[in-house]
C-alpha positions, 0 to 999 in steps of 0.5 A, spaced: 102 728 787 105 730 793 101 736 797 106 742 799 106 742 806 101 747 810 108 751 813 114 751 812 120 751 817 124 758 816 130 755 815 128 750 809 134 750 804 129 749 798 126 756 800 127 763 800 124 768 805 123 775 803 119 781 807 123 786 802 116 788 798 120 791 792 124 785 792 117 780 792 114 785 786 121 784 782 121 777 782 114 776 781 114 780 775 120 776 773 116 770 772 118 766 780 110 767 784 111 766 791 108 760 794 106 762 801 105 768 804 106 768 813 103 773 816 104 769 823 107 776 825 102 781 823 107 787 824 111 782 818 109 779 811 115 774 809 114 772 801 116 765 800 119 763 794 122 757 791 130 758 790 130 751 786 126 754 780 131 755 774 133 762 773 132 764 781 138 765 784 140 770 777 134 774 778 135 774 785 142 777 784 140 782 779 135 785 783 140 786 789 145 788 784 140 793 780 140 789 773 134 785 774 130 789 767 123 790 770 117 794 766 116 800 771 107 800 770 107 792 770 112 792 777 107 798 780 101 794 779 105 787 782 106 791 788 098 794 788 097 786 787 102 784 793 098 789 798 092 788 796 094 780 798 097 783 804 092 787 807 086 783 804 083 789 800 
């Protein structure tokens, strides 16, 4: 079984970083979750998530084009769900 590193480099090719919370929200609710969170940068939470799952870059370009289909309640309670792991409440 490989171990997922600890950190990942910012320009590894495998991963996508968002700091969008909206963006972040729409692809977990989507069904892709991101695989680390760096908070490196207090002023500055980068979602990092695997490009290479199938289905990502079509929701990712959905979302950027207004077409990614989300349920308005269950995407509000992922962003409540993504503070709270920001902030740590």
């Amino acid at each position: 079984m490989n171990k997922e590193p600890e950190r990942i480099p910012l320009d590894h090719p495998d991963f996508f970083y968002c700091s969008d919370l909206p963006c972040a929200a729409a692809l977990e609710e989507a069904g892709f979750r991101h695989r680390w969170l760096d908070n490196s940068n207090p002023r500055r939470m980068v979602f990092i998530f695997n490009q290479r799952e199938a289905g990502f870059e079509e929701a990712l370009k959905a979302y950027r084009d207004d077409e990614l289909p989300v349920i308005p309640r269950l995407y509000f309670d992922r962003i409540r769900a993504l503070k709270t792991r920001i902030y740590g409440g």
